[in-house]
Steps between C-alpha positions, in 0.01 A plus 500: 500500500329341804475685765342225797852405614686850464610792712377865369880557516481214197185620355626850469808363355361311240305822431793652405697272308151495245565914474132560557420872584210692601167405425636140373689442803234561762241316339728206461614527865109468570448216257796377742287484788220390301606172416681463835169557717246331223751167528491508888122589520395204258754264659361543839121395442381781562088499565251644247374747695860692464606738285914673514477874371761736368474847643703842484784494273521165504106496384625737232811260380721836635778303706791621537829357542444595924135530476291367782201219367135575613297190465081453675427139535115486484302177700171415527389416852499135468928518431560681811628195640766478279646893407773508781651172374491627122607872570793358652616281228391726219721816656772298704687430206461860368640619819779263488638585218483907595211645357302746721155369495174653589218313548117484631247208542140585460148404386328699225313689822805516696630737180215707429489596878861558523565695152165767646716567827850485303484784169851302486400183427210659300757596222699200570212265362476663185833361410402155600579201264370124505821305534367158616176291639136630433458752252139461573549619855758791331220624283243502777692727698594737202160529455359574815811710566380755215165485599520601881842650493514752171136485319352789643833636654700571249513841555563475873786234401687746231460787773650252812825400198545888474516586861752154558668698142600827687580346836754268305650800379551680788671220707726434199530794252214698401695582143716269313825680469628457877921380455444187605150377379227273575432263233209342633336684724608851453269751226569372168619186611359139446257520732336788367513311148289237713257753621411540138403185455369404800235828443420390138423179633262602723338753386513442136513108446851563362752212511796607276677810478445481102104544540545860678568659133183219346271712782634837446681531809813518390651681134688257279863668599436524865409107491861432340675743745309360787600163408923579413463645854395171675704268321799714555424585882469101537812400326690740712298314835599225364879583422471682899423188635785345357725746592435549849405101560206547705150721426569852457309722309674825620756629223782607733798700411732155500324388246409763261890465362502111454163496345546794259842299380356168468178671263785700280451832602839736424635773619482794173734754696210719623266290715599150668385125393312510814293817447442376128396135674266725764364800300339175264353331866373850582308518161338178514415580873347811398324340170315251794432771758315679192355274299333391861399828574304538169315142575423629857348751459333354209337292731403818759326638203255239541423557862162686604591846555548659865312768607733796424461716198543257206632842270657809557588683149884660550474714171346409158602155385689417831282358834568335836274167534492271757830647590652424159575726272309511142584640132170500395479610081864249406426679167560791611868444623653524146331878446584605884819313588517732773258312680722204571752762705209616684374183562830416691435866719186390655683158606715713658239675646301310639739184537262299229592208346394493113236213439633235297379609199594879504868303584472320141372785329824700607714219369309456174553900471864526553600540128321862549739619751756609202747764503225802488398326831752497679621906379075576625522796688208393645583133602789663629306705759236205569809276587667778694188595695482090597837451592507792798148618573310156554523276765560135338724604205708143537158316449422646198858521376533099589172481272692698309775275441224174521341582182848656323367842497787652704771333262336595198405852660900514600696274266842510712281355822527182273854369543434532868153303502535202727878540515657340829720612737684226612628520810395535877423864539227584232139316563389613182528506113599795382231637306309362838735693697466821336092535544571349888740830459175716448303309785757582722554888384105497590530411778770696582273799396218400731828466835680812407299723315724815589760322289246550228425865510584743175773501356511129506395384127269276575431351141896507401508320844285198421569468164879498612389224769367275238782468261794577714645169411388491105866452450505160670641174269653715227866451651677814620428718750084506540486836662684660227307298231171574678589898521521483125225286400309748704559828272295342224256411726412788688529682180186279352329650827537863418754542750715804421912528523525571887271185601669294269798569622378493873332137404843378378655629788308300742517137294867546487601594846192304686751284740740823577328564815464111620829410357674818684313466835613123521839564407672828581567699796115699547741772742781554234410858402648403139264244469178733505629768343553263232222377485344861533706553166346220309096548558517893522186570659253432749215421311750199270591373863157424628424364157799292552407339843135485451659302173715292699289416785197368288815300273661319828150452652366307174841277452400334832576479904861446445568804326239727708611468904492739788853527493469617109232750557652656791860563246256625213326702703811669699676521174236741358465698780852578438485562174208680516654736767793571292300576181275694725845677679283491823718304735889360496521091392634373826147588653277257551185419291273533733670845607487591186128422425435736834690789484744732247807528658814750412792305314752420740529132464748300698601790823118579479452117617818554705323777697179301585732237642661693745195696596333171615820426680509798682167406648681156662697596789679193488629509128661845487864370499410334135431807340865512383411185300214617338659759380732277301248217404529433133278681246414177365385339850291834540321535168380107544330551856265735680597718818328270727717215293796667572373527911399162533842368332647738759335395776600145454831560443526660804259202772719223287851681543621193654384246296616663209872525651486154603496446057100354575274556177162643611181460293180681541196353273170737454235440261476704206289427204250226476690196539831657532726592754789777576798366679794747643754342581788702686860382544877576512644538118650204380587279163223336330237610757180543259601175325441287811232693584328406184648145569305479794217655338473225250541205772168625745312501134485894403573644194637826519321797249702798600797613699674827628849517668615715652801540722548803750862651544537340852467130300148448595317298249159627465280246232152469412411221316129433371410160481208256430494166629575234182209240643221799552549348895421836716861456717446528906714689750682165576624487124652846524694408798648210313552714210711697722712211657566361147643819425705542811641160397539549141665801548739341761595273261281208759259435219610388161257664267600379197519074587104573641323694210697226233333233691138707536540653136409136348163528632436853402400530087195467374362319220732226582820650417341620172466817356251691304574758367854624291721652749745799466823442628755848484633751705499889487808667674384898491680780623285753332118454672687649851701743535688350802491128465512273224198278406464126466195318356495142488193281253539131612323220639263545738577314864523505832858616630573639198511808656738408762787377213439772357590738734759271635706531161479851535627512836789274421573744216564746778184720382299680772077399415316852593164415355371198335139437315346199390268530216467114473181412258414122559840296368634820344765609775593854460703621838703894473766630731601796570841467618868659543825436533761465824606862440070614446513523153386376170632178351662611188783244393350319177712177635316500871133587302562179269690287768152614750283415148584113508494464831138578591412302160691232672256363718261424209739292298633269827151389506495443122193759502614749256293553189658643154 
């Protein structure tokens, strides 16, 4: 195949149809290019005194399908004359035919001067290759590249790569388990396989990755892993490029499915194809990201020592040098296998990496962590002590899990070691998310450390924090696996029958208080005292939240918002205060944080009301409402709620007769804001409301309704705006005429999100992870209304068919919550019927059932 008269649309076709993969394919694409630039260069007489150069990938023979082609054309002064003419007919025909070319013209000087300025272009020369002209000229500047660029500097050179190395990571992924991976430049990725080389080269002489292992760089099996790694990472660049036809190197959710298929992964009931197809990209990310580590640091061995203290001896066989941490008698490990433990203390400690290698030593001494190991007593305590008295326990513990200690140390951590979690709201494998679990508890230690005063079991706590999810990818319930898995392991620790227990407790109820504060009613007495019933005490309760917290804040921003803390942290002051029997439910947290106040809940609040109203002249003759303002309406809002609601009702009396809906927005927590909107009762109020809602771009997270015996609608809505866009006061007031209209039946809500919803999905329509579609029709979680809680589809407007169905069903919406998770759309009502009751008939539950799964299967989105 020629490629002088073809498109790279052609080329890559032709590609295909010869099923070249991987290595094979990119070095034939190069070859490609070879023969089409070496044909044009000779056929345009080109003068001696030029020279056409591979570099980058290109140089390398790396192209992928998308790839861009790097090429230096080299001149001697006396073809100066001539280089615009040839550059143009040696790249015009590239560029015709689609390929992205690079390109720079230079003499040998011109080079040498640039490449000292540009570290870039530095590297970039090492990967140059003679494709055409002089190889005279090519080997000159080889030569005198190495002797004024890297003789002399090769330490300064492998120092400048590792700097580039970490600020690489940090703009994209300083690990290689984020959910949608780097392949080329993120850690582990091909670039960092490139590093490798591009150090050996340098600072070694080392061309090949085979002659690492020939100069003891590199063990035998780490060569062969390294290797696997590469070729697989570049077959699946390869297969990206193809799939997304253009250069990508990001592995994005859309893809992840299609890709796992077309390489044969299956589905085996307990984890997905895709997580099979990622957890295997994860371990060859994390085979690179080590294996370069090891050579690294290799290579900082060899650099002069600074000025600090080169040793600092820890305890006897164990010392700190040049920041790394040493095993010094490797002997001795087999006789005092309790060193290894300890070893991992002091990198807790004092946040120490181990040197490179201490790291193989601990791999190479694995077999001695046996049964009698893991039942020590004393390893026990040394890993205790680590987990909750030191400041870096995640470091070590990642070290930990680096060198396979941790999995042979706790053999159920293994199933869970590099296991993905595919879909949109976890940022982290979950072995990875579990020691992010004990970062976060940390931290949480160092923000609220009154949280962490006696009786809180701190050592159940972190222990609990790290293998929480151990129940993950078994199938079942993971909380209930986890709280079992977790007798046999806190037995091995010495624990006796009451922590056990209190361990087990914790894995298995660890979303209760997230999953509760999203979804039910936090002023439905029933509802704490519940909940009261279920953890018991105080001391399980702050274990519980501290628990939670630390578990939302390491699954990642979407699950961790203000919005969520603020629910978490009013539903434990409730709970707390009715363990406690200080203060009556309906009071508010903060009240309840301040003061201990007799029991005397709803006519307490009642009281406060009309005590501030007797204060306002002007708002005496409402004090026969008040006294008849629902319980409901006055356990969900403060005294000075219930006044300012008042007060409005009272300057908008007109308005409101004239049928007018009023909204009032105020800032709440960061980002969001609290709407009250006040009207005259009527039909399907809150569904246009949430209509509207939808159409200005803000998604709702929580609503109360409330409706006063005079027909005054009194909402409050929190909301967040979809596009992050801070809204002005000019957006409000349209909000408010689009409701005015809708409402009026002026605006026709439905025709205007159908034609907006099209532009609303993400991922192009596609979506990530497995969705739940059912829904729960309660009557026991309140005692006076009945319960609905609807999993779907995650979207825009959602809400508003939602709560239109249940209008048209004739149902009366007093509270809603959205506990949407990213897709995953789970929405519950709290509603009644025309008379104020429960909805009971079986026929109306089913009849309500299949209509709010309805508006799923119209747009052919239903799953299962």
């Amino acid at each position: 195949m020629s490629v002088a008269a073809m498109t790279r649309k052609e080329v890559l076709q032709g590609l295909r149809q010869e099923g070249l993969s991987g290595r094979e394919l990119v070095e034939r694409h190069a070859a490609l290019v070879d023969q089409a630039l070496g044909e044009r260069f000779h056929r345009e007489g080109v003068p001696r005194g030029v020279t056409l150069i591979a570099l980058g990938g290109y140089g390398r023979q790396e192209l992928s399908p998308y790839s861009d082609i790097d090429i230096l054309l080299l001149y001697e002064a006396g073809a100066a004359a001539v280089m615009e003419e040839l550059t143009s007919a040696l790249l015009y025909p590239l560029w015709d035919a689609g390929y992205e070319v690079g390109h720079s013209v230079r003499t040998i000087d011109e080079v040498l001067d640039f490449a000292a300025k540009d570290f870039i272009f530095q590297v970039a020369l090492l990967d140059a290759r003679f494709l055409a002209g002089n190889a005279v000229q090519y080997e000159t500047m080889q030569q005198r590249y190495r002797q004024e660029l890297l003789d002399h500097r090769r330490m300064d050179f492998a120092s400048t790569l590792e700097d580039i190395r970490r600020q690489r990571w940090q703009r994209f992924g300083g690990h290689g388990y984020l959910l949608e991976p780097q392949l080329k430049e993120g850690r582990g990725g091909l670039r960092d396989f490139q590093s490798m080389l591009w150090l050996a080269r340098a600072v070694f002489g080392i061309n090949r990755v085979e002659e690492l292992v020939d100069e003891g760089l590199l063990r035998t099996e780490e060569q062969t892993a390294l290797i696997q790694a590469w070729e697989e990472l570049l077959d699946l660049r390869n297969r990206l490029h193809w799939l997304s036809g253009r250069k990508n190197d990001q592995l994005s959710f859309e893809y992840q499915v299609e890709l796992a298929r077309e390489l044969g992964f299956a589905e085996d009931g307990e984890i997905l194809a895709v997580e099979h197809f990622m957890r295997r990209i994860y371990s060859h990310m994390h085979t690179i990201a080590g294996v370069g580590d090891l050579l690294f640091e290799h290579v900082r061995d060899l650099q002069p020592a600074e000025d600090s203290p080169l040793e600092r001896q820890l305890e006897e066989g164990i010392v700190l040098r040049r920041g790394r941490l040493h095993l010094l008698w490797p002997e001795d490990v087999a006789t005092r296998k309790h060193l290894l433990m300890r070893l991992f203390l002091h990198a807790a400690r004092l946040d120490a990496p181990l040197h490179q290698r201490t790291w193989r030593l601990v791999r190479g001494a694995l077999p001695l962590v046996d049964k009698r190991f893991r039942q020590s007593r004393r390893a026990a305590r040394t890993f205790l002590e680590l987990l909750h008295t030191t400041p870096a326990p995640a470091a070590a513990l990642e070290a930990m899990l680096d060198t396979g200690f941790l999995t042979a140390y706790l053999p159920e951590f293994a199933h869970i070691e590099v296991l993905p979690q595919h879909d949109l709201y976890h940022i982290y494998t979950v072995d990875r998310h579990q020691l992010q679990t004990v970062t976060e508890l940390t931290l949480l230690r160092q923000e609220t450390p009154e949280l962490f005063q006696a009786p809180v079991d701190a050592a159940l706590l972190f222990l609990t924090a790290l293998l929480h999810d151990i129940g993950k990818g078994r199938g079942g319930n993971h909380s209930l696996l986890g709280a079992e898995m977790s007798r046999d392991i806190s037995a091995r620790f010495g624990f006796d029958q009451a922590r056990r227990e209190g361990m087990a407790f914790l894995i298995q109820h660890h979303l209760l208080l997230p999953e509760t504060a999203l979804r039910r009613d936090l002023e439905d007495q029933d509802v704490i005292e519940s909940l009261a019933g279920v953890i018991g005490t105080s001391q399980r309760l702050t274990m519980l939240y501290l628990l939670s917290m630390a578990d939302s804040r390491a699954t990642g921003p979407q699950a961790w918002t203000p919005w969520k803390a603020s629910l978490m942290g009013e539903l434990y002051w409730r709970v707390k205060a009715r363990l406690e029997q200080a203060v009556p439910a309906g009071v508010q947290p903060e009240e309840a944080g301040a003061v201990s106040l007799p029991m005397q809940g709803v006519e307490w609040l009642r009281q406060q009301v009309l005590a501030l109203l007797a204060r306002q002249e002007e708002l005496a003759d409402m004090a026969g409402l008040v006294r008849i303002l629902p319980a409901e309406y006055l356990l969900g809002n403060t005294p000075e709620g219930v006044l300012r609601h008042l007060e409005i009702r009272r300057r908008q009396s007109s308005r409101l007769a004239q049928q007018q809906v009023l909204l009032f927005p105020q800032p709440a927590a960061e980002g969001h804001w609290n709407l009250l909107m006040m009207s005259r009762d009527r039909p399907g109020l809150l569904a246009k409301f949430c209509g509207v809602l939808s159409l200005h771009n803000l998604n709702v997270l929580a609503a109360q309704i409330s409706t006063w015996p005079d027909a005054t609608v009194v909402d409050t809505v929190d909301v967040v705006p979809l596009n992050g866009v801070k809204p002005h006061d000019e957006d409000w007031i349209a909000l408010e005429r689009d409701l005015n209209l809708a409402v009026s039946y002026r605006l026709d809500l439905g025709f205007r999100l159908q034609r907006k919803r099209s532009h609303w999905h993400p991922h192009n329509g596609r979506r990530v992870q497995r969705i739940d579609f059912k829904v729960l029709v309660d009557n026991s979680l309140s005692q006076r209304q009945t319960v609905i809680e609807v999993h779907g589809a995650d979207r825009p407007a959602a809400l508003y068919q939602l709560a239109q169905i249940i209008a048209d069903m004739g149902l009366n919406i007093t509270m809603a919550k959205i506990a949407t998770e990213v897709e995953q759309l789970i929405d519950v009502f709290y509603v009644t019927d025309r008379t104020g009751g429960k909805l009971e008939d079986p026929g109306q539950q089913e009849e309500l059932r299949h209509m709010l799964l309805g508006i799923w299967e119209e747009e052919g989105a239903r799953e299962g």
